[in-house]
C-alpha positions as CSV (number, residue, x, y, z in Angstrom):
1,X,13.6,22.9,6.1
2,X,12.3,26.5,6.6
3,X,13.8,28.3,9.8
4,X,11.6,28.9,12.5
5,X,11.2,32.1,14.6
6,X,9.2,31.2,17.2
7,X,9.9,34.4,18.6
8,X,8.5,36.4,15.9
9,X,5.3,34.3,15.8
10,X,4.7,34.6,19.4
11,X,4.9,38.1,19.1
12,X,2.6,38.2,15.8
13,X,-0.1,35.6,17.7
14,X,-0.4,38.1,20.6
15,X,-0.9,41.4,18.7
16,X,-3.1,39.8,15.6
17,X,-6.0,38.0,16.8
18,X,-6.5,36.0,13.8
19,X,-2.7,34.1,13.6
20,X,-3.6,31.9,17.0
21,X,-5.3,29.7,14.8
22,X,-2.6,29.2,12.5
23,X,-0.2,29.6,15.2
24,X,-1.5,26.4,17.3
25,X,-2.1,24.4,14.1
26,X,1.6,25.4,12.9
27,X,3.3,24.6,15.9
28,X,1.7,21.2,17.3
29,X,3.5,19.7,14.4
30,X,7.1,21.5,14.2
31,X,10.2,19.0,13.8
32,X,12.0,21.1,16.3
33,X,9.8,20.7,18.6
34,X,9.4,16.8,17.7
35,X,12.9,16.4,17.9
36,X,12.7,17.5,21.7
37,X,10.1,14.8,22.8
38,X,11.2,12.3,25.4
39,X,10.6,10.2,28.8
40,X,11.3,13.3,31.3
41,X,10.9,10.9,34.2
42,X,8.3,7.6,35.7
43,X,6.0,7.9,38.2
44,X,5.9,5.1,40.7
45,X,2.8,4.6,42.6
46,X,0.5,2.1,41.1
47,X,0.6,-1.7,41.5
48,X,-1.0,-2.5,38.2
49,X,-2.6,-1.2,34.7
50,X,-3.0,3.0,34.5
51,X,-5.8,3.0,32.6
52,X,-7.0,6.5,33.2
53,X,-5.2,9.9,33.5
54,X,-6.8,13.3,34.2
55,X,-5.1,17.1,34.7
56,X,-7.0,19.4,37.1
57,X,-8.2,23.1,35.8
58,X,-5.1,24.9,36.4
59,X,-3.0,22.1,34.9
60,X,-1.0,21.2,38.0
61,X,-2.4,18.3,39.1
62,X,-2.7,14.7,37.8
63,X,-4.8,12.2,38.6
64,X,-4.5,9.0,37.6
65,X,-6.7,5.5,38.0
66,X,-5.3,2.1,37.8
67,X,-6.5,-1.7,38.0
68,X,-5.3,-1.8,41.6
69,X,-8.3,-0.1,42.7
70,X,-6.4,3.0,43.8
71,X,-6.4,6.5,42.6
72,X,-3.2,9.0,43.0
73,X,-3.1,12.5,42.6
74,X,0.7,14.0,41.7
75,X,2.8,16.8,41.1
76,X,4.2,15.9,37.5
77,X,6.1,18.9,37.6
78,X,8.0,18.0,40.6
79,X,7.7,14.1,39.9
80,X,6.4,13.4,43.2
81,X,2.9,11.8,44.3
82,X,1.1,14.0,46.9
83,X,-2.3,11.4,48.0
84,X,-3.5,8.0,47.3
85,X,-6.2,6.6,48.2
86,X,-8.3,3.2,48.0
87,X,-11.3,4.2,46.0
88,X,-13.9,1.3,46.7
89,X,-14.2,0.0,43.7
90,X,-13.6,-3.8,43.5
91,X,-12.6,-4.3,39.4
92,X,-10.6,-2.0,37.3
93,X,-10.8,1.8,37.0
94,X,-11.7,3.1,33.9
95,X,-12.2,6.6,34.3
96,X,-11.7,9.9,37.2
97,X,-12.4,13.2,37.0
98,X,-11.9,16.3,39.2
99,X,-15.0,17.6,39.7
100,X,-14.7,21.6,38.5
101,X,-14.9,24.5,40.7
102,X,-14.2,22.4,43.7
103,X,-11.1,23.5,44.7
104,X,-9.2,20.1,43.6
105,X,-11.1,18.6,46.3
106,X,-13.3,16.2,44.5
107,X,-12.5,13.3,42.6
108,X,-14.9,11.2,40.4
109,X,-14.0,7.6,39.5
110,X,-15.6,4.9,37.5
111,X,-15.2,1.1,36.8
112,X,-15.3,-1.9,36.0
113,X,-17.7,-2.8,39.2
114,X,-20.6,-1.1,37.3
115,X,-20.3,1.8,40.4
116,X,-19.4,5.6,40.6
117,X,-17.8,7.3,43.0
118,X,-17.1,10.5,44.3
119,X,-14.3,11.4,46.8
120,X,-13.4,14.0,49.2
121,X,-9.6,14.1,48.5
122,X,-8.8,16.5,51.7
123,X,-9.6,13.6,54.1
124,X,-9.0,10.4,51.7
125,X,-12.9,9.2,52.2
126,X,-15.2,8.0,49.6
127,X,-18.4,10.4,49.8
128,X,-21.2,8.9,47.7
129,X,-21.7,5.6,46.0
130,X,-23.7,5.1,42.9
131,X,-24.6,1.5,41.4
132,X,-27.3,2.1,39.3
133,X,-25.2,1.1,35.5
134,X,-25.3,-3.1,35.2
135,X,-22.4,-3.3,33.2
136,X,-19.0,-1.6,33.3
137,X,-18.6,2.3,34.0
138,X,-15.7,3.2,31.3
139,X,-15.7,7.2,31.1
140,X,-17.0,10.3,33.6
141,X,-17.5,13.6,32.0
142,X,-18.3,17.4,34.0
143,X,-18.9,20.2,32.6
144,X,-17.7,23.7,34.1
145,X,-21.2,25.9,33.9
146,X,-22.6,22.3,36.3
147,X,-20.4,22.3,39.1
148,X,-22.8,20.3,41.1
149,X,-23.5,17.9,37.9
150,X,-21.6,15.0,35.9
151,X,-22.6,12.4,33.9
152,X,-21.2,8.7,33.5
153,X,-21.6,6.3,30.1
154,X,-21.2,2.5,30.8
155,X,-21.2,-0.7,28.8
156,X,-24.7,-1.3,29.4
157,X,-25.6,1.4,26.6
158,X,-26.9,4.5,29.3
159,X,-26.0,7.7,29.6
160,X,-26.7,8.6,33.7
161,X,-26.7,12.2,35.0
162,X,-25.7,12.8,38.7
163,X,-26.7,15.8,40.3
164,X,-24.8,16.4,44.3
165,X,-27.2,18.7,45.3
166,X,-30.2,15.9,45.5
167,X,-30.5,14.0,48.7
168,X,-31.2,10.7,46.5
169,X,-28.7,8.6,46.1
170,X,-29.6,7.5,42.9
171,X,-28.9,9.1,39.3
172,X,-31.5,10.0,36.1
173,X,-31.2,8.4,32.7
174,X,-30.2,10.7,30.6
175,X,-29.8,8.6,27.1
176,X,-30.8,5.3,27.0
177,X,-28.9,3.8,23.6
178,X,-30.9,0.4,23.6
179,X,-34.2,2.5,22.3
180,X,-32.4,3.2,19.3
181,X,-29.4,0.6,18.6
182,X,-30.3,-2.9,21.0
183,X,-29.9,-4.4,24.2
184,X,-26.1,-5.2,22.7
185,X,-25.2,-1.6,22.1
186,X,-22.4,-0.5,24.8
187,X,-21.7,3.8,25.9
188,X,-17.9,3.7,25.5
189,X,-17.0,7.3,25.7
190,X,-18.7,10.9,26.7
191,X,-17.4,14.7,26.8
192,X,-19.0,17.8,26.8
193,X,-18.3,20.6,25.0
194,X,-15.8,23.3,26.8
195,X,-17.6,25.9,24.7
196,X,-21.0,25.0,25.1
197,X,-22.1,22.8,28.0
198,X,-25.1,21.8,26.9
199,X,-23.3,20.0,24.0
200,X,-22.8,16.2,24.9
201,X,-20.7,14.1,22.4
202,X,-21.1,10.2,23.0
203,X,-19.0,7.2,21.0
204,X,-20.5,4.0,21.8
205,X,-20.8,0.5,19.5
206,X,-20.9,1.4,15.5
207,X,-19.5,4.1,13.5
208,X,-21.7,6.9,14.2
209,X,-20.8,9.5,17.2
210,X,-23.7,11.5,18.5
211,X,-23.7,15.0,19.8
212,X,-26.6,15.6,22.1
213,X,-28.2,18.8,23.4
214,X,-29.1,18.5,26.9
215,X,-30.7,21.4,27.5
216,X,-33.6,20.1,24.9
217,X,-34.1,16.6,26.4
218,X,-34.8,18.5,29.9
219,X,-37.1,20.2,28.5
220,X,-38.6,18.2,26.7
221,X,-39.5,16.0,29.6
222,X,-40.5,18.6,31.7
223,X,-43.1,19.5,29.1
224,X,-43.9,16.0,29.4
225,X,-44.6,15.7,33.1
226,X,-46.5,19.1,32.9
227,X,-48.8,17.8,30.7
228,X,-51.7,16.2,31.5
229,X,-52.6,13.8,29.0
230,X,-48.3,12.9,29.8
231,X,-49.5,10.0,30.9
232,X,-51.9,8.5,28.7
233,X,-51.2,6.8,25.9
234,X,-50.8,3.4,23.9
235,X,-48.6,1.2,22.8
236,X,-48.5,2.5,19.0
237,X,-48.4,6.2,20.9
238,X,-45.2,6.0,23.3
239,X,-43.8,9.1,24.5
240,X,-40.2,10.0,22.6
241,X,-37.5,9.7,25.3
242,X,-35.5,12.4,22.8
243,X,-37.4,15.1,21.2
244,X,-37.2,15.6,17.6
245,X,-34.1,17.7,16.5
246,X,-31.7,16.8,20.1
247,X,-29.6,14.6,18.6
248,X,-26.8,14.3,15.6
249,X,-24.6,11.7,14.4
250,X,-21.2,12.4,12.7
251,X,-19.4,9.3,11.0
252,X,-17.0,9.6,8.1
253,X,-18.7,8.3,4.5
254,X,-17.0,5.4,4.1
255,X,-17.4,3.2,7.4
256,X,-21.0,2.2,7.3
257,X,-20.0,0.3,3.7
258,X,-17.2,-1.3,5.6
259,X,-19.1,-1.8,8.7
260,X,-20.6,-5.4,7.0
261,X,-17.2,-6.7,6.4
262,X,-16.0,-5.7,9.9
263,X,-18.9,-7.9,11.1
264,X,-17.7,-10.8,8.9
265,X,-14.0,-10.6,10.1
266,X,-15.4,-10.6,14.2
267,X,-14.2,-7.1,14.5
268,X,-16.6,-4.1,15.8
269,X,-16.5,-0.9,14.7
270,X,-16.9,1.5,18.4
271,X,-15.4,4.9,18.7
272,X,-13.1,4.3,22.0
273,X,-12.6,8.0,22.8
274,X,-13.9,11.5,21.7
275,X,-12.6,14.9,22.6
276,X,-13.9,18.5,21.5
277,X,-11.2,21.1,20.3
278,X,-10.7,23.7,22.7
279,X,-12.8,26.5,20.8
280,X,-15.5,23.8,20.6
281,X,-15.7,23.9,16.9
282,X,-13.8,20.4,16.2
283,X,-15.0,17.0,17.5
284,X,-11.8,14.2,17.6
285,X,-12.8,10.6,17.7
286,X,-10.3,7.5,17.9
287,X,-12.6,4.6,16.4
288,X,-11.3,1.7,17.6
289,X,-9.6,-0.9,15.1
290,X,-9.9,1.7,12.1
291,X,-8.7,5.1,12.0
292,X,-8.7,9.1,14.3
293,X,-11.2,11.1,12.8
294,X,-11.4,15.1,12.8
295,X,-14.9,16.5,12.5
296,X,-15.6,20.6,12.0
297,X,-18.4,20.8,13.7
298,X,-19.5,24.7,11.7
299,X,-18.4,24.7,8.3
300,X,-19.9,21.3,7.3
301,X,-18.9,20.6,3.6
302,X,-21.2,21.5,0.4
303,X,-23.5,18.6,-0.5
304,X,-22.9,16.9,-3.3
305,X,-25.0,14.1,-5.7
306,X,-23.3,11.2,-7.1
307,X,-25.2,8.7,-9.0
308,X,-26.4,4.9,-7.2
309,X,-28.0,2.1,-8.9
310,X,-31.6,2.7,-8.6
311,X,-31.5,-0.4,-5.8
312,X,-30.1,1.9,-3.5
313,X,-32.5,4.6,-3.9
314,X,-34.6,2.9,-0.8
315,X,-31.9,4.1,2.2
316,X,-29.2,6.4,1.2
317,X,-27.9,10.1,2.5
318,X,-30.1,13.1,1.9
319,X,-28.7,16.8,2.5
320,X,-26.3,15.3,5.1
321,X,-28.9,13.4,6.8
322,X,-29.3,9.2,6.7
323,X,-32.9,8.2,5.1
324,X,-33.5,4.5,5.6
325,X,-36.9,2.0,5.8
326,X,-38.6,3.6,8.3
327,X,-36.8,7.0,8.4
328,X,-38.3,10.0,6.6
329,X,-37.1,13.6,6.5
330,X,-33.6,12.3,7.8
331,X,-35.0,12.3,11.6
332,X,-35.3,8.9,13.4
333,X,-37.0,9.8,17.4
334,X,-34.6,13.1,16.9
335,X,-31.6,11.8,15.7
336,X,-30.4,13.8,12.5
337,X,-27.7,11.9,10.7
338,X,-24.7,13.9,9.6
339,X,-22.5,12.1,6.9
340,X,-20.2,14.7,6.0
341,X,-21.9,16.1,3.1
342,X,-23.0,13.4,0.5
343,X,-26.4,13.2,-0.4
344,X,-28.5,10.9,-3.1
345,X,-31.2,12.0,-4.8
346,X,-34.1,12.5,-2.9
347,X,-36.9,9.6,-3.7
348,X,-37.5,6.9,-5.4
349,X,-39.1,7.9,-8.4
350,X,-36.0,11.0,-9.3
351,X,-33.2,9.5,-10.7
352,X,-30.4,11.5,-12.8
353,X,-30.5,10.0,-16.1
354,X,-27.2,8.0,-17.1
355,X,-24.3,10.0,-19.0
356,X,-21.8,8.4,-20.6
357,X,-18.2,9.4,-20.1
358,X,-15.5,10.0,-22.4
359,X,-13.4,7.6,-23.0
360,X,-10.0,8.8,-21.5
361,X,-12.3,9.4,-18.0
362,X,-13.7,5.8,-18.5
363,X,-9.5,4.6,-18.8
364,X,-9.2,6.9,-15.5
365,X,-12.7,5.6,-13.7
366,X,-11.6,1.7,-14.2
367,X,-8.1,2.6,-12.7
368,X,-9.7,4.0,-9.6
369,X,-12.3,0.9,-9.7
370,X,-8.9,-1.4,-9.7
371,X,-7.4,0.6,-6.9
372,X,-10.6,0.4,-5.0
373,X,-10.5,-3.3,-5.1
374,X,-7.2,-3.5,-4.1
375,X,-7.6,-1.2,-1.1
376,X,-5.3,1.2,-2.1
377,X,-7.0,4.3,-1.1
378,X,-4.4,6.9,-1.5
379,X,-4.0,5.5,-5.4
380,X,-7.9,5.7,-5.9
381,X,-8.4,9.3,-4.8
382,X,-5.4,10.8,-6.6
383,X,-7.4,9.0,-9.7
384,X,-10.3,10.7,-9.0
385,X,-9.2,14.2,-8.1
386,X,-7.2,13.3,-11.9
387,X,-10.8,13.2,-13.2
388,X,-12.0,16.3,-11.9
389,X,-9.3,17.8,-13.1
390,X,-9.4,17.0,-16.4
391,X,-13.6,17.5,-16.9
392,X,-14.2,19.9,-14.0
393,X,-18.0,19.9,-15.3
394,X,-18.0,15.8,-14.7
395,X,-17.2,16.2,-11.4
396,X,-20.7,15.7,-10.2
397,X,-21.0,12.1,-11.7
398,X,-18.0,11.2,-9.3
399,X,-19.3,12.5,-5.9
400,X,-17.1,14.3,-3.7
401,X,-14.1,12.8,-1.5
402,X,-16.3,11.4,1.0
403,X,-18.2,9.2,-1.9
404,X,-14.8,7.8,-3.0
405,X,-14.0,6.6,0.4
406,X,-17.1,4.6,0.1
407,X,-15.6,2.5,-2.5
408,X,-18.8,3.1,-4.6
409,X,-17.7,1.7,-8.4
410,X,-18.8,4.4,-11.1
């Protein structure tokens, strides 16, 4: 192993503006470091399940929610809790939140009661109650530039906006998933972008992960209520809750093939928790039952064409963006479908013509098809990147990376 002077580095990452990058990325990973990792001490508070955890601004606080209804606030550095408090709620705690630029003072909490609630910590008193989800609450999410402002997803597939400033005691929809995925689809997860605010990622039932702009639905329904023909119109002419262009779905290649079969084995497919990089530019998601997913959110990959039996021409990937029955120019009410840069050929009637492939590829192409079959991923893409390797000129007839993981046969 390579010897490490973190010394040097530090030094290099202060004076060189373009090694912090490669410094973080370097470092989160270093077997030294690794090596170090350990239980430093428990915190004994709670009288059942932690199933929520939240650091203030400064990083000096901890806040932490539990099944017991109770919410603690501690000094991890000193190991010692400093308030607890009875929340309210009368189910499980899902999420809590300090609310920003309010001195540590407020806290946020959500749960399984289908209520939010926001506490004064400084005299242990819970200051407003909101019940307007029907199913259960399971993650808060602020945003720095809104100090006043925070928004809640639940289980019965809404995104709510709360605003402390109003006298009402009641919140706006901001999303409303049903128009678009069911009565069944369930908000699981919401975080807003650190770099831009107005940047709302959402996980919720399925594969996909949408990143909202906030700033555009607002005004898009202001426009709406200024108008005034707003509120005239028929059943075939219903106003768009989203306006064209607010929305975007990310979802690696391969999971909407595979989402059928997860149906078949009783298993769902629901991204569980999302998290932006702190530049803004990355988008983690943990989907539940299946694998963490990394998504750049600026240098989107080149587009690619690999060939589909004409069958498949009727709902594929165009430029990036899903085209199904019912879909054109990859926008369904506003919601543009990312799918990290695959695309099929644009209609029905243009379809690459067939080329046969040599004979040592064909050897190659029914090894991968083998692999494929047998799940062995890792097998299948070292075939294919074989391929392109060997008939760099080919390597449109095999699709990028993102077209292998969709176990697509050649």
């Amino acid at each position: 192993m390579a010897k490490v002077n973190i010394t040097r580095d530090l030094i290099n990452r202060q004076i060189k503006e373009r090694g912090a990058l490669s410094f973080e990325r370097h470092y989160h990973v270093t077997d030294p470091f690794i090596r170090r990792l350990g239980l430093e001490a428990e915190l004994q508070g709670h009288s059942g399940c932690v199933n929520c955890l939240e650091w203030n601004e400064k990083g000096d606080l901890l806040a932490s929610g539990s099944d017991d209804q109770h919410t603690i606030v501690w000094d991890p550095l000193h190991h010692k809790k400093l308030l607890s408090m009875h929340t309210g709620h009368t189910a499980n705690i899902f999420s809590v939140k300090f609310l920003p630029h309010a001195g540590d003072r407020i806290l946020i909490t959500g749960a399984a009661d289908s209520k939010v609630h926001v506490h004064d910590l400084t005299v242990k008193e819970t200051i407003h109650m909101f019940g307007d989800h029907t199913n259960r609450v399971k993650r808060i999410a602020t945003a720095p530039m809104w100090p006043n402002t925070f928004w809640s997803a639940a289980e019965d597939g809404l995104i709510r906006q709360y605003d402390l400033r109003e006298n009402s005691k009641h919140s706006e929809v901001l999303i409303d998933l049903t128009e678009y995925c069911g009565q069944l689809v369930e908000a699981k997860c919401l975080t807003v972008n650190p770099q831009d605010n107005n940047c709302l990622a959402v996980g919720a039932s399925g594969p996909f992960v949408r990143l909202y702009d906030i700033r555009m639905i607002h005004n898009h329904r202001k426009s709406m209520k200024q108008s005034p023909s707003a509120g005239v119109h028929t059943f075939c002419d219903r106003q768009k809750p989203l306006p064209d262009g607010a929305a975007q779905y990310y979802v690696a290649g391969h999971l909407p093939v595979k989402l059928p079969d997860y149906n078949n084995r009783l298993r769902v497919l629901v991204a569980t928790y999302v998290t932006f990089s702190p530049s803004g530019t990355e988008l983690l998601v943990n989907m539940g039952g299946e694998q963490v997913y990394l998504f750049d959110l600026t240098y989107k990959q080149r587009p690619y064409t690999f060939l589909l039996p004409r069958k498949c021409h009727s709902s594929g990937v165009q430029n990036g963006k899903m085209s199904t029955n019912g879909v054109s120019n990859g926008v369904s009410n506003g919601l543009h479908l990312h799918s990290n840069g695959f695309r099929l050929p644009e209609s029905r009637g243009h379809v690459s013509p067939q080329v046969e492939l040599p004979p040592y590829l064909e050897r190659v192409k029914q090894q991968a098809n083998e692999a494929f079959a047998c799940q062995q991923w890792t097998q299948a893409i070292q075939l294919y990147s074989k391929a392109v390797q060997r008939a760099p000129h080919n390597a449109m007839l095999y699709g990028n990376r993102a077209a292998a993981y969709m176990k697509r046969k050649w």
